[in-house]
C-alpha positions, -999 to 999 in steps of 0.1 A, spaced: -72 311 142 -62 297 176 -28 288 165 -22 321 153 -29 336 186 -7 314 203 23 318 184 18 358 186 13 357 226 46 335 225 58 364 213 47 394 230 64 378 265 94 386 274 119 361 287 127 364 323 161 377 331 179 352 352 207 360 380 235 365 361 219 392 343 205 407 374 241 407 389 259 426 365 235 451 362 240 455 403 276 457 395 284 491 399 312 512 384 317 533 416 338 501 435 375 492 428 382 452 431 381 454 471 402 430 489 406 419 524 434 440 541 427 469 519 426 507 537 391 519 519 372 553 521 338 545 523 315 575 515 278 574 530 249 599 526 226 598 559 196 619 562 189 629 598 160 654 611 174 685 629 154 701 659 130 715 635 120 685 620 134 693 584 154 663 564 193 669 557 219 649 542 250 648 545 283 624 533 300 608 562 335 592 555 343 561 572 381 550 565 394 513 578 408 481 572 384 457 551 381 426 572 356 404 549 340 404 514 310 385 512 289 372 484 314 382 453 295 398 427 259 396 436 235 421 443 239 417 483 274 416 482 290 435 514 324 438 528 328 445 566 352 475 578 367 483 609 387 511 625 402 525 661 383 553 670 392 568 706 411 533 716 377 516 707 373 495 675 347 505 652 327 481 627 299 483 600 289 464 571 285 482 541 264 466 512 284 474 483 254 480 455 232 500 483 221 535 463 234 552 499 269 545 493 284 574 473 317 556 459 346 533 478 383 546 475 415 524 479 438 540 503 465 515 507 467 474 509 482 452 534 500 418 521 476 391 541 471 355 535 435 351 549 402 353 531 388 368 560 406 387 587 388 381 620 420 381 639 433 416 633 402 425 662 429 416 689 464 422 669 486 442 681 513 442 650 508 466 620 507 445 589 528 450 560 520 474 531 520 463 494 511 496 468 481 493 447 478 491 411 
């Protein structure tokens, strides 16, 4: 009888997923294949508490140059974006899977030869264009 309730608790246990599985499933649909040098619209829902205390939210567009991807595919993966605003440059880091990121849209992309694109903080030259796919 022992053997028989070993073999059936076998059973009833579910193999844990390992991170491969729990990668793809992070993978979300909403993000194009984002490159360094690519022009994204990057759409975030913030809640902030007016003078009344209530909760709103709202979608705030931030559009800039993508300087660096980081981690690939996995669940943390973020890419870091920067833009000019008022003659002052602009950055945030973006976790690409995080449920407050509403979708990513490819404006344009720049032909670069870098993985990551530190530099363009003090260029002065625009970079080339290339069209997307």
């Amino acid at each position: 009888m022992s053997e028989d309730k070993k073999t059936t608790e076998k059973e009833v246990k579910k193999p844990t997923e390992n991170k491969e599985v729990k990668a793809k499933k992070a993978e979300n649909t909403k993000t194009p294949d984002i490159k360094p040098g690519m022009t994204v619209r990057v759409h975030e829902t913030i809640r902030e508490k007016n003078a009344k205390g209530e909760e709103k939210e709202r979608v705030q567009v931030f559009e800039g140059i993508v300087l660096a991807k980081k981690h690939k595919k996995e669940i943390g993966a973020t890419i870091t974006v920067r833009k000019v605003s008022g003659g002052i440059g602009v950055e945030k880091i973006f976790p690409i899977n995080s449920p407050l990121i509403g979708k990513i849209e490819a404006v344009k992309q720049a032909k670069v030869s870098r993985a990551k694109l530190g530099y363009l903080r003090d260029y002065k030259k625009k970079l080339k264009e290339t069209k997307i796919a």
